[in-house]
N, C-alpha and C positions, 0 to 999 in steps of 0.2 A: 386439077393438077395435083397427084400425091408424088410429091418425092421422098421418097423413104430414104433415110441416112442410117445406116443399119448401126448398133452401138452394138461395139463387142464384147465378151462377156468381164475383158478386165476394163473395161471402160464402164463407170457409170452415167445415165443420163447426167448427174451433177456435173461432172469432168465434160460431158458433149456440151453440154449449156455451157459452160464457165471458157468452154473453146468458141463459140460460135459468138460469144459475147468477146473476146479481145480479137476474134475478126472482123467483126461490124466495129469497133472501134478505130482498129487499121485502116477501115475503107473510110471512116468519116476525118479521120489523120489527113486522108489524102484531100479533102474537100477547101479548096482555095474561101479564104474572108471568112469564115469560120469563127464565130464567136459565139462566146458561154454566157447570157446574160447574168448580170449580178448581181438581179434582184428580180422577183416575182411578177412585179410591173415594167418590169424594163422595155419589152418585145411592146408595149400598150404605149407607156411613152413616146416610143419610134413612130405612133401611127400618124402624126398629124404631118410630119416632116417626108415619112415616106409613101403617101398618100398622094405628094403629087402630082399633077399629070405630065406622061411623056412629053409632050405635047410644049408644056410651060418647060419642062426640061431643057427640051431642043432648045426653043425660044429665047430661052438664057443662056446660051453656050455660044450660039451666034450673035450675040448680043455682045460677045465679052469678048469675042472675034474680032469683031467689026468694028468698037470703042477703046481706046485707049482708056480714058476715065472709067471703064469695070473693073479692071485689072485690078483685082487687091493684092496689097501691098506683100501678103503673107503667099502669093499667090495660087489660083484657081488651077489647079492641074486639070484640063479636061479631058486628056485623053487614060487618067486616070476615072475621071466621070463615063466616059464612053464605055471604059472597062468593067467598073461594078456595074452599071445602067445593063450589060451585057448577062451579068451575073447574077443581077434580079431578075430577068427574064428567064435564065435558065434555068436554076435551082430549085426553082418551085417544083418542080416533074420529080427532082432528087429527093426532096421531101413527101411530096405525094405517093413516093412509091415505095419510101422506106415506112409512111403510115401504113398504105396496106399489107406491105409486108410483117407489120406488127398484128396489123387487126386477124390476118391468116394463121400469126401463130397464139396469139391470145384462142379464137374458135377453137384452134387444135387441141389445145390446152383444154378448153371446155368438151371438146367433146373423148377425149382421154379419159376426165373426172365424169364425166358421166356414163362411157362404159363401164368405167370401175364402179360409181354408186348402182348402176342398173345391175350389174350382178352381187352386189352384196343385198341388194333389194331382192332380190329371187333368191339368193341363199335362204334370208330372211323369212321371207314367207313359207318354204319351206320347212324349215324350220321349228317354224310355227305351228304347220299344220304337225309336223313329225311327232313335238315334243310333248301332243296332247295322246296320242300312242302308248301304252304300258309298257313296250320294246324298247321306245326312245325318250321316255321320260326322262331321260340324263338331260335330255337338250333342254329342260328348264330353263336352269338358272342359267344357261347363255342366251337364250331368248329374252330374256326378264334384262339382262346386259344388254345386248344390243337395244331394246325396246328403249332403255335409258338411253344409252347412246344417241340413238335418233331421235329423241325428245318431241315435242308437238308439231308434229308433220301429216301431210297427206289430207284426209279428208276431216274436215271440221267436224268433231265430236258434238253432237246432238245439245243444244244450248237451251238455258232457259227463256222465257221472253224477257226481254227488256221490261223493266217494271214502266209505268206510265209515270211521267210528269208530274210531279203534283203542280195543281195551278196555284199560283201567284196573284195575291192581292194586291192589285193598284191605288194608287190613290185616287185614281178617275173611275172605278169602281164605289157604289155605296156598302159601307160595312153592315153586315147582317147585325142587326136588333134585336136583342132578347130585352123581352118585358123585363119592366123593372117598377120599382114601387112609383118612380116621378115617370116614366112612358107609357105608362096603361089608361087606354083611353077609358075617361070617364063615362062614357054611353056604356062600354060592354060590363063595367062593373056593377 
């Protein structure tokens, strides 16, 4: 699915972006129970309490129905419980689909910057080939530029071997002997 949103020539991408971002904010405006946590951990906190099950949900609502002694004092609004209970179930789809709508324009985003590196990649090589020509020998020193530019990419320049290990003397190893005036066996003298 490409939707193209054509940007006009007195409109910059930055100006399209900087629009499209305080209308997804507008849309998230409208999004009922809406909270900004305020702190890092917070959404991790929440998990043990909203973890759960429907199930025990129910069970305690009817419970609080049916007993006078549940009813706390500060009182239990349930058909506030009914309400968000409602709003967890749905929102998750709201979220789900405003992630893919992110990860669709992130891809787009990559795949933008890579048509643009894939042609300044073929400039380049051209370039390259041109600027070894006695016609186009001007195009050195901007190949030698770009060459810096693009710094250590592409295919791994031809390396030396890895030197070897030197081995390591253990102490459960015996240390090599060199004769000496008190370890020279008296037979071979």
């Amino acid at each position: 699915m490409s939707t193209e949103v054509p940007v006009s020539p007195e409109q910059s991408h930055t100006d399209s972006a900087q629009a499209r971002i305080e209308e997804i904010r507008a849309i998230v405006q409208k999004i009922p129970n809406l909270v900004i946590p305020t702190s890092k951990g917070a959404s991790r906190r929440l998990n043990k309490t909203a973890s759960v099950p429907k199930k025990f949900v129910e069970l305690t609502a009817v419970a609080v129905r049916n007993n006078a002694t549940l009813v706390r004092p500060s009182g239990q609004d349930l058909a506030q419980d009914r309400d968000l209970a409602s709003y967890a179930e749905a929102y998750p789809a709201v979220a789900d689909e405003l992630e893919a709508q992110a990860h669709f324009i992130r891809h787009s985003v990559a795949v933008a910057k890579s048509k643009v590196g894939s042609s300044a990649l073929t400039t380049y090589a051209v370039a390259r080939l041109l600027a070894k020509r006695p016609e186009t020998a001007d195009l050195l020193p901007h190949v030698e530029d770009m060459k810096k530019a693009l710094g250590a990419r592409g295919r791994n320049p031809k390396s030396k071997p890895a030197p070897k290990p030197a081995t390591l003397v253990t102490a459960t190893e015996p240390s090599p002997v060199t004769p000496s005036s008190s370890t020279i066996d008296p037979k071979t003298e």
